[in-house]
C-alpha positions in Angstrom: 105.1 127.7 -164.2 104.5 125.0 -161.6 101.5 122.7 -162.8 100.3 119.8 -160.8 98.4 117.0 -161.9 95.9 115.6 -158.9 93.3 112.8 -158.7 92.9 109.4 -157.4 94.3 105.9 -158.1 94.4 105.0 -161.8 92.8 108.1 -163.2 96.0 108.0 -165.5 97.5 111.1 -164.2 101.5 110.0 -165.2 100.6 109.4 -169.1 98.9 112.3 -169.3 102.2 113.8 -167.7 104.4 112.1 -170.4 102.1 113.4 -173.2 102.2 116.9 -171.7 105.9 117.1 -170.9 106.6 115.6 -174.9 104.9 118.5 -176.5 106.0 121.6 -174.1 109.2 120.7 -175.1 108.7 120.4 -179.0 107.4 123.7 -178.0 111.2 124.8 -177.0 109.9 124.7 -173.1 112.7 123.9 -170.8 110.3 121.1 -168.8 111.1 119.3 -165.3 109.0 116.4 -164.8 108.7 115.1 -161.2 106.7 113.5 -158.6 105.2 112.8 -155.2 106.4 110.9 -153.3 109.5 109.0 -153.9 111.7 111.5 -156.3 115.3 111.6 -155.3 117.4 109.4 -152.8 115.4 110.5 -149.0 111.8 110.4 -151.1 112.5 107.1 -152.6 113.6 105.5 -149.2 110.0 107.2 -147.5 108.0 106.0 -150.6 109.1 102.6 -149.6 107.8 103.3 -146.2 104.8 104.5 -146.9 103.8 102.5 -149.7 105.0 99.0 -148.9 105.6 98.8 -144.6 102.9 97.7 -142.8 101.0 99.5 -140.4 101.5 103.5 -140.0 99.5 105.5 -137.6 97.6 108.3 -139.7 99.5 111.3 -138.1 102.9 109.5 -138.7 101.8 109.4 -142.7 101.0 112.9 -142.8 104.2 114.0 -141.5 105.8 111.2 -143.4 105.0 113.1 -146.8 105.6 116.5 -145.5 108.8 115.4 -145.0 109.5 114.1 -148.7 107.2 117.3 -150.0 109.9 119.9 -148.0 113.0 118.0 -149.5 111.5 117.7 -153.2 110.3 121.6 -152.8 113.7 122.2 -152.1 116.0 120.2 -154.0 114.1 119.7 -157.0 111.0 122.2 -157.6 112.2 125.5 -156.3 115.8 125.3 -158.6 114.3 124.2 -161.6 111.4 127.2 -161.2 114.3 129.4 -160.4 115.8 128.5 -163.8 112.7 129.4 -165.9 111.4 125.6 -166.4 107.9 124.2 -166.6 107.5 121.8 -163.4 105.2 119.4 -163.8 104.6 117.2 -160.8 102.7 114.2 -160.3 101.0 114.8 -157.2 101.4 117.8 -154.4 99.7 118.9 -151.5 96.3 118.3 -152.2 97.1 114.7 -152.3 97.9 114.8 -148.4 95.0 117.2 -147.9 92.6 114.9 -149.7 94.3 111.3 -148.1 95.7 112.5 -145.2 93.0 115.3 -144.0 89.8 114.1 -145.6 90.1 110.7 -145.8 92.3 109.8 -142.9 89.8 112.7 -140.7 93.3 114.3 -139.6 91.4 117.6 -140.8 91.7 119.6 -143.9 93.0 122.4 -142.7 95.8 121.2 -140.4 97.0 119.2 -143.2 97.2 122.2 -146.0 99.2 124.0 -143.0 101.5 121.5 -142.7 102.2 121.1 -146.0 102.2 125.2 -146.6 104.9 125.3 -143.6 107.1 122.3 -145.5 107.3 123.8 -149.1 108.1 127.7 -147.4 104.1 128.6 -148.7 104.7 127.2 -152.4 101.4 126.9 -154.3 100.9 125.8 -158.2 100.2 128.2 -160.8 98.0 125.5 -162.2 96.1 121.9 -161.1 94.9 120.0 -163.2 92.7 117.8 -161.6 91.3 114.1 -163.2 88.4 113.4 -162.0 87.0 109.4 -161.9 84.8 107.6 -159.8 87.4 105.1 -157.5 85.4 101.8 -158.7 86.5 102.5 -162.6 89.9 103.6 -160.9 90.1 100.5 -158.7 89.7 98.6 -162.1 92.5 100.1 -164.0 94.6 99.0 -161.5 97.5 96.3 -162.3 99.9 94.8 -160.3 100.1 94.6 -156.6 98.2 97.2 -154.7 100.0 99.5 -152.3 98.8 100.5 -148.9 96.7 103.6 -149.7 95.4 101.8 -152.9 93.8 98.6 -150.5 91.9 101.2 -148.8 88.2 100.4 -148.6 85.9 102.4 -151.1 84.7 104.6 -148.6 88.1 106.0 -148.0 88.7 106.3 -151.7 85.0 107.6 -152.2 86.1 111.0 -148.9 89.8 111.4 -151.0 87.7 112.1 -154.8 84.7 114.1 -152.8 87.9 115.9 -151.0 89.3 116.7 -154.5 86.5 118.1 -156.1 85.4 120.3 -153.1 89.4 121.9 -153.1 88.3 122.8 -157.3 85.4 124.5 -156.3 86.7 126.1 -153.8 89.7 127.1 -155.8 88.7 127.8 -159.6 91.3 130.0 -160.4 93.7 127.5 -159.5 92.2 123.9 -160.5 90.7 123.0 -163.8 88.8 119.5 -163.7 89.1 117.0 -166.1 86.6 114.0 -167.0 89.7 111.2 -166.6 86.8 108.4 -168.1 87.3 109.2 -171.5 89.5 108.0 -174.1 93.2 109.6 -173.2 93.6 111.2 -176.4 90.7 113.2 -175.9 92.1 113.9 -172.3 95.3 114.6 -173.6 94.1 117.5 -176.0 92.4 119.2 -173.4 95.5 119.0 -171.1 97.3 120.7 -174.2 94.5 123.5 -174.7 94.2 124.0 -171.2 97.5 124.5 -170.4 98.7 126.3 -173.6 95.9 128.8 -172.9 97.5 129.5 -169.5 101.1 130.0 -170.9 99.6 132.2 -173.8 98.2 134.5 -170.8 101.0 134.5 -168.8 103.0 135.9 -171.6 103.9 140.2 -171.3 
């Protein structure tokens, strides 16, 4: 089962990752935990690119993370799926679609394609999405911001309206979660959520 974990800046998507991952695998789950961008050698050197250089013309970014999103498909996703593991990535194409289409205007649609044609049409089984409004997320925040997080609140605002239009468009896919409450009461409906979808997807 592939399962992604989507939402904006500090809507604590990589605990909630961590908690996941812990109890699949008391579970006797073989689990491969992973993210976007910046896993393996090329995606670390174009996470420092994208994050941390300065100016990058918008089309340039998208193709940018297609280009780590085909080589972690590849390398990583795709063999540990082929092995029977749970992949559990932070991050995925609806990232680029919300950033890159919505809020960058590039267009929604061009964007999914792009990222479709990158990964060889590879979808998740499962996205779990955490929803928060970007001024709680902006406050969560610690350390330096990167490029995409100094981003006005407008562009933040287009990326979480982007997010929650792809779940309604998509409910068999997406399952939105209220990321404002207190994690352990996020965490336990991660677990039920998720549980519920490996129970049905048993013969």
């Amino acid at each position: 089962m592939f399962i992604t974990f989507e939402g904006g800046d500090g809507a604590g998507k990589s605990t909630q990752i961590r908690r996941l991952a812990e109890l699949l695998r008391e579970g006797g789950h073989d689990v491969r935990v992973t993210f976007e961008p910046g896993e393996g050698d090329l995606g670390a050197e174009l996470r420092r690119l994208m994050q941390h250089s300065g100016h990058i013309h918008a089309r340039t970014e998208a193709l940018l993370f297609a280009a780590d999103r085909a080589e972690h498909v590849a390398r990583i996703v795709r063999p540990a799926l082929e092995r029977g593991a749970i992949v559990l990535s932070d991050r995925y194409l609806d990232s680029s679609v919300a950033y890159q289409g919505a809020a960058r205007e590039l267009g929604t649609q061009e964007i999914r394609d792009l990222s479709l044609w990158a990964t060889d049409g590879l979808l998740p089984d499962l996205t779990i999405l955490f929803d928060l409004d970007p001024r709680i997320g902006a406050a969560r925040r610690t350390g330096e911001p990167d490029r995409l997080e100094r981003e006005p609140l407008a562009f933040h605002t287009r990326v979480r309206d982007n997010f929650l239009a792809a779940a309604a468009a998509e409910p068999e896919r997406f399952v939105v979660i209220d990321a404002a409450r207190e994690p352990e009461t996020i965490a336990a409906n991660v677990a039920a959520v998720v549980t519920a979808r490996l129970k049905a997807g048993r013969p």
